[in-house]
N, C-alpha and C positions, 0 to 999 in steps of 0.2 A: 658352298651354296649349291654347287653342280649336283653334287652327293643328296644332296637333303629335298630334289626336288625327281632320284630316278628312284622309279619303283620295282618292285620284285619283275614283272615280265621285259625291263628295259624300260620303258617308256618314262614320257616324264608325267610329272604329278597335271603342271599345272595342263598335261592337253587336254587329262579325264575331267576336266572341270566343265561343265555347259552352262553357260552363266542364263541363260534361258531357264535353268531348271526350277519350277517353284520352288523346290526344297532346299535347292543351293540359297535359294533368295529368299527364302526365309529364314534360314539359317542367317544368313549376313546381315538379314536386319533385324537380328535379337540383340537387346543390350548384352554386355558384360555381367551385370547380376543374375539375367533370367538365366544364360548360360553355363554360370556356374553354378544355380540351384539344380539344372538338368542334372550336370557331371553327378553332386551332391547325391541329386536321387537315386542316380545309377549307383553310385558307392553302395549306398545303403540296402540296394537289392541286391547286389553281390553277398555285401554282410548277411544281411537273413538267409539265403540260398544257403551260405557256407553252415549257417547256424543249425539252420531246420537240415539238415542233411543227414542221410542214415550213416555215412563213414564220419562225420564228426563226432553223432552219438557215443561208436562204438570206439573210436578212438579217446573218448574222452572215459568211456567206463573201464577202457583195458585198463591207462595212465591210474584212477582211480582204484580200484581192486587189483593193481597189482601191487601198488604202495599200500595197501591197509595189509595183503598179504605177505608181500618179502622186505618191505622197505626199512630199513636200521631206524632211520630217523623217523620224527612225531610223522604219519603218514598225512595226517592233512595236510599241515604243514606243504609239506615237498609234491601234494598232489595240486595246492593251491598253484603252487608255485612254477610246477609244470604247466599250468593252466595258464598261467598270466603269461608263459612265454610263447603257448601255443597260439594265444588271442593277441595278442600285443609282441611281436616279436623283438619290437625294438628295446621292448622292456631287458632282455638280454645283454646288453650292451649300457644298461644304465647301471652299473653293477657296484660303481668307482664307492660310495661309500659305503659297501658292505665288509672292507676289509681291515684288519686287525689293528689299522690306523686311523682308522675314521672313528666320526660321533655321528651314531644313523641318528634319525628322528625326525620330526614333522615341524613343520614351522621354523621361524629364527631365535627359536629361544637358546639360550647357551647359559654356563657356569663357568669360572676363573679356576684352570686348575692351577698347575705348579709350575711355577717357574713363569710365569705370565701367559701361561697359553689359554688360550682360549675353547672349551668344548664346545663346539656349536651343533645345533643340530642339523641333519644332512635334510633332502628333500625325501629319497629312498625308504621303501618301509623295510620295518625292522622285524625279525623274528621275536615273536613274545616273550617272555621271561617265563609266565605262567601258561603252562603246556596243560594244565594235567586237568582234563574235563571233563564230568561227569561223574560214569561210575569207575573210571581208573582211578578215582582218591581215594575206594571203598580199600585199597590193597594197600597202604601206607598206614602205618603208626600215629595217634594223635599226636595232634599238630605236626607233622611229620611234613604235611602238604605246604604250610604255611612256612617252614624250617625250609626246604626247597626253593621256593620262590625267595625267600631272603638272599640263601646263598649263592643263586643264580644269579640276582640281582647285583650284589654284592661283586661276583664277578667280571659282569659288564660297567660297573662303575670304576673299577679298577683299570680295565682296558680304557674305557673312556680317557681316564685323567694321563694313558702313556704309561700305564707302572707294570705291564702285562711284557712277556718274556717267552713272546711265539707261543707253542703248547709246553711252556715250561711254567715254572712256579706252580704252587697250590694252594687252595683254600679249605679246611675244611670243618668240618662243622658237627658235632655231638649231638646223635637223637636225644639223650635226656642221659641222668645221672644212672638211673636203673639200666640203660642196657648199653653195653659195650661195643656200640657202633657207632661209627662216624659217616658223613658223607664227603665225598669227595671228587673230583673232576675226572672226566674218560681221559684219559691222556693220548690224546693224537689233536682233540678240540682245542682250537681257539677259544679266548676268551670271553668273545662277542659270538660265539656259538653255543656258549651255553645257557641251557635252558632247564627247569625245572625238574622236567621227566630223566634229562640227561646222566643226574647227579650218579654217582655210584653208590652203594652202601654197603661198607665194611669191617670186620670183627680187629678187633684188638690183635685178632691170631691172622690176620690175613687173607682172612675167608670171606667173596662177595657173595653176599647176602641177597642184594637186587644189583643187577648188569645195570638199571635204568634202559634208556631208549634207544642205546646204541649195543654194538657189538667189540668195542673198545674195553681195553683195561685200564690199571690206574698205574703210575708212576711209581717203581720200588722207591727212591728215594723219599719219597712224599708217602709212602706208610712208614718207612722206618721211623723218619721225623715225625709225625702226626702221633704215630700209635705213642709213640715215647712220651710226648707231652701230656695227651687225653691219658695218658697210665698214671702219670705222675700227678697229675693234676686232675682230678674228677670236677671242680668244681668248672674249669674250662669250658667252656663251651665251644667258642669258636678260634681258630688257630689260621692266621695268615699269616703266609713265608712271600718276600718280594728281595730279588737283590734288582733294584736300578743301577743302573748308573754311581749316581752320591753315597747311596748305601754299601755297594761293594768297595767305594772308596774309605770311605772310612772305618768299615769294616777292617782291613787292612792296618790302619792308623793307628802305631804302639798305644798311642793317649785313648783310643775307643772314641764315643760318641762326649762331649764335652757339652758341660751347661755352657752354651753363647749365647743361645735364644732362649725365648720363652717355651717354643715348644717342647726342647731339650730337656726344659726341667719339669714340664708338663709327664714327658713318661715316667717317672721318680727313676728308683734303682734299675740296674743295667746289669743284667748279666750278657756273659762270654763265653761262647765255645770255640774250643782252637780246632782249624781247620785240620783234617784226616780225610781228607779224599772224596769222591762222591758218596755219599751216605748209603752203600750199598751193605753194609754189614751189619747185622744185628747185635753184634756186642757192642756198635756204640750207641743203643739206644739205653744203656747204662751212664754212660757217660755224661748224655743229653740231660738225662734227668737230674744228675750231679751236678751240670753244671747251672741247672735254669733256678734250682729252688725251689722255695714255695710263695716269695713276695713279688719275683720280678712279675711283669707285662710284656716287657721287650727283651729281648736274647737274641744279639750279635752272632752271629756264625763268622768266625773270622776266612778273609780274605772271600768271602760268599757272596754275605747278605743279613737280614735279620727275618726275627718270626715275632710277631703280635700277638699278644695274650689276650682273650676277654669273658668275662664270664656271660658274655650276649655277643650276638654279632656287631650290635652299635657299637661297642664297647672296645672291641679289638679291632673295628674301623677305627674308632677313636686314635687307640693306639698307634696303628697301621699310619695315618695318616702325619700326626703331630712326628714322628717317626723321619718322614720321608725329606718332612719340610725342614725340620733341625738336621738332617743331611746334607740337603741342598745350602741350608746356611753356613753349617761348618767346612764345606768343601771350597766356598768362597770365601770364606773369612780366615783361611788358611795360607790365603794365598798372600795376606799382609805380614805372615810370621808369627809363629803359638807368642811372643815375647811382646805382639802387639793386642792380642786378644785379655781381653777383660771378662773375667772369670765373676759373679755373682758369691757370694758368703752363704755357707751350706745354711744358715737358717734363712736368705731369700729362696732359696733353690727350694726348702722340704718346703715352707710357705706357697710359695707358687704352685707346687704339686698338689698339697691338701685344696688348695682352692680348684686347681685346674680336673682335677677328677671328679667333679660333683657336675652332676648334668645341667646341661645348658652351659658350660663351659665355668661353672661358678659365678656367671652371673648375669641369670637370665633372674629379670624380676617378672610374679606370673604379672600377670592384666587381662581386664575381657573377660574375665571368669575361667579364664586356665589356672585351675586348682590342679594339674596334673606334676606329680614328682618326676622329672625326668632321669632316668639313668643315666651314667656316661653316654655320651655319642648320640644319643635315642635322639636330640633335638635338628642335631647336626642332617644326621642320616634320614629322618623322616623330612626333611625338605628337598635333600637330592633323590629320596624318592617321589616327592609331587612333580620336579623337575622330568623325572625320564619317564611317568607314568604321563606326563603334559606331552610330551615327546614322542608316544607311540610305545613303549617298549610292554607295556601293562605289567607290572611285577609283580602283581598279586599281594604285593604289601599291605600288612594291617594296619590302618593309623590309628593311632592314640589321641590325635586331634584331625579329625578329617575335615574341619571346618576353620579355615584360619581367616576369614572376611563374613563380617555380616551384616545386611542392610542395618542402617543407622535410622532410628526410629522417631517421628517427630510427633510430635504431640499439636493436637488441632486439628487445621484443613492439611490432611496428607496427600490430596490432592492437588495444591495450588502450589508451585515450586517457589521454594525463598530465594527473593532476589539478593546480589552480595551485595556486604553491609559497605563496602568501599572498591573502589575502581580507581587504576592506574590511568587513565585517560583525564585529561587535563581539561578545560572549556579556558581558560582565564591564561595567556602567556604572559612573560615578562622578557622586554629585550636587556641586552648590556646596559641602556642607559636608564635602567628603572620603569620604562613607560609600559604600563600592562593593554594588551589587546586584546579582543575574544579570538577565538580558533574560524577558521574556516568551516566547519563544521557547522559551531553554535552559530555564523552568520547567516549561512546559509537554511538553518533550521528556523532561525526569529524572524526572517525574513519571510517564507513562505508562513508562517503564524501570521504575521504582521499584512501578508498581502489577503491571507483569506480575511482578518478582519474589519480589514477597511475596502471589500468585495464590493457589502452594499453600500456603504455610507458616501461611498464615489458615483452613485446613480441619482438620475436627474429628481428632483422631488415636483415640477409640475411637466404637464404632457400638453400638448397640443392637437389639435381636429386639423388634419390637412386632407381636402378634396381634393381627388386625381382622377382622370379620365381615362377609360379605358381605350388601349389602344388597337387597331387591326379588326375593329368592325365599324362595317355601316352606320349607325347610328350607336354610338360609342355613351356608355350612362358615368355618371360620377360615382364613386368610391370613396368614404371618408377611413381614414387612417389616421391612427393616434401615434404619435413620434415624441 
């Protein structure tokens, strides 16, 4: 306390006090409210001083025009973002779910991924998916724009669900059957950092076509694989490689991926490539193609991981997913012994398959007037994109049903709300020995009915004339009053 009451010239606080002084004793007999509406105010002319100021100006235009001119990343983006750390500094420090582990997003909305975890969404905003505004789309290939923000999307749901392998794995994805490029990820980015402008694009031969928004390259391994498949397979579209966890496990596993679950027999046929090293050689993009076919979906990489076939991006999430979860299931149902697991008859298996590859999972009935055909995956996918577009992420996805709630229309006074036709609230009880009673409630309601109607019937029906004398003067007169 000694400390807290000596001031810079030695002396103590309380000697400079003169309690005589009007303004000390004004000061002293202000509430606690009006006092901190002062401080408040003062805040606030600090805030504008700092606002209106010629070096904020100029520091805020250098942060701005230098990020539109050197900046690797989308320049707003990162000049917003300088901005919200210059005005809000605390904002720096709230950073915990922007990282490779987390589910950003707004609100408490969340999805079930794998294994029982839960994505939720953080409070933190999130970097868009859909970057590319204006007239930077004028420089993209039809639909090219819209191709981007899928597979960007696509990669932040992947991180999302935990299936993401630091800036490892790739995703990528075929501008169209006519021309020989794919896109694919800068390889140094995180999952949850990619963004639509980000993507790369590149030739069959290895040639980038467009860098995107960075100054990153791409992953040799992930063009040897990629190029090998989109060669072999034109009608491909999009091509996810993921080894988790379960998947490098079984990957491994002499037996391969085994019908046990449903979703096992969901991806139908299975091919196998035997493992040779990091994929850094292009003679075995011969191989690759030998070994995937022309029928499979899914291609085990042994001792790796697997890669997802689709002729849509829905489609090879489809894959990708059914995929990860029949991993998960065989790596626990392994643990009872192969001589305990119960093996399904290849005519349930090819069944299950023809069923489970029809969109909507095989068995969506429409309703509501969705007359739409769904492809694989498309029904799946276009609801975890309402989820992350609810979420903040905006993924610039196109829906095919963008309207899944519609007011219920009532015929007549659409004004006047319908009461419900039955209520769980009782009037009439019954005890253990049969004897029924009303509620406290209904006593209490028939009662006050019952007293306003017997108000008047309980008043006098003749009156009477009574003289009274006034009091407190001289000569005091009579007064009649009726009682």
């Amino acid at each position: 306390m000694a400390d807290t009451e000596v001031q810079a010239n030695g002396g103590r606080f309380i000697d400079s006090i003169n309690p005589e002084d009007p303004e000390y004793i004004k000061e002293h007999q202000r509430s606690p409210v009006v006092k901190e509406d002062v401080r408040e105010m003062e805040r606030r002319k600090r805030v504008n001083l700092i606002l209106t100021s010629q070096a904020f100006r100029e520091e805020l235009e250098y942060i701005i025009s230098n990020q539109i001119t050197q900046g690797p990343h989308p320049a707003s983006l990162i000049a917003l973002q300088q901005i919200s750390e210059l005005m809000l500094p605390q904002a720096r420090f709230n950073q915990s779910t922007g990282g490779p582990l987390s589910s950003l997003g707004r609100g408490g909305a969340g999805v079930v991924g794998v294994a029982g975890k839960t994505l939720s969404a953080g409070s933190a905003p999130v970097i868009p998916v859909a970057d590319i505004r204006g007239a930077d789309a004028a420089g993209y290939a039809k639909g090219e724009k819209f191709l981007r923000c899928k597979v960007a999307s696509l990669y932040r749901l992947v991180d999302l669900y935990g299936w993401s392998h630091g800036i490892y794995n790739h995703i990528s994805a075929r501008i169209n059957q006519e021309q020989e490029q794919f896109l694919i990820n800068p390889f140094g980015l995180l999952y949850s950092e990619v963004t639509a402008s980000s993507l790369l694009k590149v030739n069959l031969q290895g040639d980038v076509i467009d860098s995107g928004s960075t100054v990153l390259g791409f992953n040799k391994a992930a063009f040897v694989l990629h190029s090998a498949i989109h060669a072999a397979r034109p009608t491909i579209r999009c091509v996810i490689h993921l080894h988790t966890k379960p998947a490098a496990a079984v990957s491994a596993m002499k037996c391969g991926l085994l019908p046990l679950c449903q979703e096992a027999m969901i991806c139908g046929e299975i091919a196998y490539h035997d493992y040779q090293g990091i994929l850094v050689e292009d003679e075995e993009r011969q191989q690759i193609q030998e070994d995937l076919g022309h029928n499979s979906n899914v291609m085990f990489l042994r001792n790796h991981g697997f890669v997802a076939l689709g002729e849509t991006v829905e489609e090879a999430w489809h894959y990708a997913w059914n995929t990860t979860i029949a991993c998960e299931t065989q790596v626990r149902a392994v643990a009872a012994g192969l001589e305990n697991v119960i093996i399904p008859s290849d005519e349930v298996i090819s069944k299950v398959h023809e069923v489970g590859r029809q969109g909507g999972g095989g068995v969506n009935i429409p309703g509501g007037g969705d007359g739409i055909k769904w492809r694989p995956g498309q029904l799946e996918f276009e609801a975890l994109m309402r989820w992350m577009d609810g979420c903040g992420y905006r993924t610039g996805y196109v829906y095919r049903q963008p309207v899944v709630r519609v007011e219920r229309l009532r015929k007549g006074f659409e004004d006047v709300e319908v009461p419900p036709s039955a209520s769980s609230f009782r009037y009439i009880y019954e005890d253990e020995e049969g004897n029924k009673y009303d509620s406290p409630l209904k006593q209490a309601i028939d009662g006050r009915a019952h007293g306003e109607n017997n108000k008047w019937l309980n008043s006098p029906s003749t009156y009477q004339k009574v003289e009274i004398e006034e009091t407190g003067t001289p000569n005091p007169k009579k007064i009649t009053k009726v009682k």
